[in-house]
N, C-alpha and C positions, 0 to 999 in steps of 0.2 A: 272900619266902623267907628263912626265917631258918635258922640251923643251918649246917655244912658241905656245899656243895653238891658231887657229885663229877659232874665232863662227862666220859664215855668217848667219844672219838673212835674209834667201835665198828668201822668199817674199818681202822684202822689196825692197830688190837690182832688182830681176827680175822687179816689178812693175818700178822702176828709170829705167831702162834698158828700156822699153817698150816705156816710154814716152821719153826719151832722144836719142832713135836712130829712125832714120825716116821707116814707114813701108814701105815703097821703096825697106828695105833690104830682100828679099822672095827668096823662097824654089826657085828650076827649076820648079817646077810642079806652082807657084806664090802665095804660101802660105806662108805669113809674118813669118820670124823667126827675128826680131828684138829684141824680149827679149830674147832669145836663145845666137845671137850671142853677142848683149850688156852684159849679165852675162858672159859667158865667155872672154870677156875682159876685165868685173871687176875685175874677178878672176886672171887672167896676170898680170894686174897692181898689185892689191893685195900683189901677191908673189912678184914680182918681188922687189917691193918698202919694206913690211915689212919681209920679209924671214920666214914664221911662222916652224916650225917643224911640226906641226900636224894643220890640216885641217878640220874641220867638217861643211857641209851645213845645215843649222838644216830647219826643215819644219814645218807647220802648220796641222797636223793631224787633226786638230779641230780648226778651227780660232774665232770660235767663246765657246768656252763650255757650257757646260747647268749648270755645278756645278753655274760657275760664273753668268750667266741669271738670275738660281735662287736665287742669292741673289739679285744682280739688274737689273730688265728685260729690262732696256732701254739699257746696254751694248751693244755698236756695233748693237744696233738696225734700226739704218738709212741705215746699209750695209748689210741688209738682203735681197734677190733679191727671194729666193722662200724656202719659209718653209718647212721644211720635217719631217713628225711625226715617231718618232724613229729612228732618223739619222741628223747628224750636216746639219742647216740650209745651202743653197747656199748663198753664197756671191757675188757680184756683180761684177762684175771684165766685162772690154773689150771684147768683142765677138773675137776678134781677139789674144788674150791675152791666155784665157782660151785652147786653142788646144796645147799653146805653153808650157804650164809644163808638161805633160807627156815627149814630149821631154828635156824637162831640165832634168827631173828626169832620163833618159836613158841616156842622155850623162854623167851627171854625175855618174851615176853608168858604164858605161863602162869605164870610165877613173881612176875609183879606188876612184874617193874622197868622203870618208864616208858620207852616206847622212841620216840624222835621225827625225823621226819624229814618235809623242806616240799619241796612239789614246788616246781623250779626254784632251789635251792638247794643246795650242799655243806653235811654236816655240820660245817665251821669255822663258815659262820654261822650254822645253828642253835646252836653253842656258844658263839660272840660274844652273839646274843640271850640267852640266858639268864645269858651273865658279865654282861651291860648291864644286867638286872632284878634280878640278884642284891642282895639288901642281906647277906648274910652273908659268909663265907668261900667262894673258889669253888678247889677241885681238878682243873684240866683233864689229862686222861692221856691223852697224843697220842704219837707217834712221827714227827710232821711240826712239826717247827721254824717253820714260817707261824706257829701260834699261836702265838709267843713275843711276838707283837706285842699279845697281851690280857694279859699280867704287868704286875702295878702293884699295887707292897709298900702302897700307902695304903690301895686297897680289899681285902688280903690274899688276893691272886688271883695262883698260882703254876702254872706248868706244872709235871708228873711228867710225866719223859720219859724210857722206860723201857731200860737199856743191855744190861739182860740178863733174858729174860722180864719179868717185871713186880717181880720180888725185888730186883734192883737198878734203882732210881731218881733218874734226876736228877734234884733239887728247885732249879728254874728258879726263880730272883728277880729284882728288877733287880738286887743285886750280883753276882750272877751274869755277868749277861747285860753290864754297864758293864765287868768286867773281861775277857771271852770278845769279845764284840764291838765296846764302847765305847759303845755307847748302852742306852738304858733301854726299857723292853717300847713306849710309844709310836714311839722310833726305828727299831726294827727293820722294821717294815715299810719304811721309808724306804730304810734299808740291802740289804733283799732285794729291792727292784726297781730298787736300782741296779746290784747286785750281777749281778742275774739267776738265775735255778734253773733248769738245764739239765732235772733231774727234772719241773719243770711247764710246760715250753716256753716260759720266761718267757727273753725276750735281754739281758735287762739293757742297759747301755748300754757297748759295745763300750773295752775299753779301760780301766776301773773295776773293778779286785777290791775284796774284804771291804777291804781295808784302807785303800785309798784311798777307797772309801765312807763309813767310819768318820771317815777325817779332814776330807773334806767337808762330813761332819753337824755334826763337832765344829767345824769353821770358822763353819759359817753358819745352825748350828741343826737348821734340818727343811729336806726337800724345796726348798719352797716360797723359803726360801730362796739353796738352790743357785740355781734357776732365776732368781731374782733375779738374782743375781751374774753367771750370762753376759752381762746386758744392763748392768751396771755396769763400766767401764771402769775405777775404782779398786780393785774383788773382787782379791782375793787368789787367784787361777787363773793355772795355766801356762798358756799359748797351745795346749798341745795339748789341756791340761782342759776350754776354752772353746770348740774346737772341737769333740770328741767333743761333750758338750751339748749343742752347737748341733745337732749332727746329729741327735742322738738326739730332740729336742724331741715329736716327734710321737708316740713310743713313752711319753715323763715324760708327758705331756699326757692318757694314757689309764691309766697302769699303776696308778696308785696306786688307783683303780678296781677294777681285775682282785686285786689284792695285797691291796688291806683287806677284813680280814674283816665281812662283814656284819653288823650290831647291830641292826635293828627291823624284823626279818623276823616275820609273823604265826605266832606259836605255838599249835598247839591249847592247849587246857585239859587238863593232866593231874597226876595225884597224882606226884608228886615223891619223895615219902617210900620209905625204906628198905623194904622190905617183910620183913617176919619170917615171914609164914609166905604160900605158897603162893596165889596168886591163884584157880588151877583146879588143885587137885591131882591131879581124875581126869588132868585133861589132859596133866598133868606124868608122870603115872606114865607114862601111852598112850606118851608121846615118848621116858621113859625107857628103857622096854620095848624099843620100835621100833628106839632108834639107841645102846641100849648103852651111856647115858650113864654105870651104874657108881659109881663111887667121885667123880670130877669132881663129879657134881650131888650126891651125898650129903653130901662136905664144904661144898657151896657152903649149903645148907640147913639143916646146924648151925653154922653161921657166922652166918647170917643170923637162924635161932630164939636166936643169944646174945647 
């Protein structure tokens, strides 16, 4: 893949969309499409402001996986809303929210722009796979800080992490990330499951905030060798450092697992490219009609024809 490639973390953004546009905005029939029409004028702004070459909305096939549960079963355990035996748990999401992706998922597939999602995996690793095949520039536009851990200025791979709608953008580099956190996009996952993310039901290791993680990393590199250091009696660890550690050993032993993002997950085959005009127009118009898309999809599609 050559050209700008842009990865929409397409849950993320829809969930922003949902809470950022008022549900006032509804079908003719008066069935809310506010994350409907809110994504697609992410996606306008998007293009419009970064010009990507290629497009891909990535999905959540599995938002939650059982690989990762079973290592740590409180992962995203607060956001489970109904358990299913032999099939990815429900998630909890807005009563009003939940009817609205099937439609995302239909407009966006009438309109051409590649939308992918692997069974048994989050859409962060289908975003890590296609950062890890990329040979051009890669734009990932998340709203979840996990991906910080794919920024690396060498292969010009930057998160947009968006502070206010998608008009205001944090442009994530590793200078960025070395002076907000002290490590570089490889460190960060290091730092997030030492840290812990109360949001993903990650515990981190009791006793360790951002900062004393930070200095950790910067003492003895990565991970790998923190864990060194407990069992070196010269390391540079206070007695309650190396005790924490020690305790936590069984939780380091599996996290980095649960926390990196996945890179060589099997991807369908699909067109990539920006699409300028209309994949199935009849089909586009049908949905426009149906859910009132309006002025949202008419700017997204002269956006896109320019």
């Amino acid at each position: 893949m050559t050209g700008r490639l842009m990865l929409l973390d397409t849950a993320s953004l829809y969930f922003r969309a949902y809470f950022g546009v008022p549900d006032s905005v509804r079908a003719p029939d008066g069935t809310p499409v506010n994350a409907v029409r809110g994504l697609l004028d992410f996606i306008d702004r998007l293009v419009k402001d970064h010009h990507p070459a290629k497009l891909v909305a990535c999905m959540d096939a599995d938002w939650r996986p059982q690989w990762r549960v079973d290592l740590i079963p409180s992962y995203k355990a607060h956001r489970v809303a109904e358990e299913h035996e032999g099939a990815p748990d429900a998630e909890e999401v807005p009563d009003t929210l939940s009817p609205q992706v099937p439609v995302i998922e239909e407009v966006l597939d009438a309109l051409g722009i590649a939308r992918v999602g692997v069974a048994g995996y989050e859409a962060d690793d289908v975003i890590g796979t296609f950062t890890a095949r990329a040979d051009g520039p890669v734009d990932i536009v998340t709203g979840d800080r996990d991906l910080y851990q794919l920024v690396d200025d060498a292969r010009a791979i930057r998160v947009l992490y968006p502070l206010k709608g998608v008009g205001t953008l944090q442009l994530t580099d590793e200078a960025w990330l070395r002076e907000k956190y002290g490590v570089d996009g490889r460190g960060y996952a290091d730092l997030a499951l030492l840290r812990g993310d109360p949001s993903d039901g990650l515990p981190g290791v009791p006793g360790v905030g951002e900062k004393t993680a930070a200095k950790l990393l910067a003492e003895f590199g990565d991970l790998a060798g923190i864990v060194a250091a407990v069992d070196d009696p010269k390391a540079k660890l206070t007695p309650t450092q190396r005790k924490r550690l020690t305790e936590a050993a069984p939780y380091l032993a599996v996290a980095p697992e649960v926390v990196r993002v996945a890179d060589d997950i099997p991807l369908p085959e699909v067109d990539t490219a920006l699409p300028h005009t209309p994949r199935d127009p009849a089909a586009l118009d049908a949905l426009a009609v149906r859910w009132g898309l309006g002025s949202s999809l008419q700017r997204l599609l002269t956006t896109l024809e320019a």
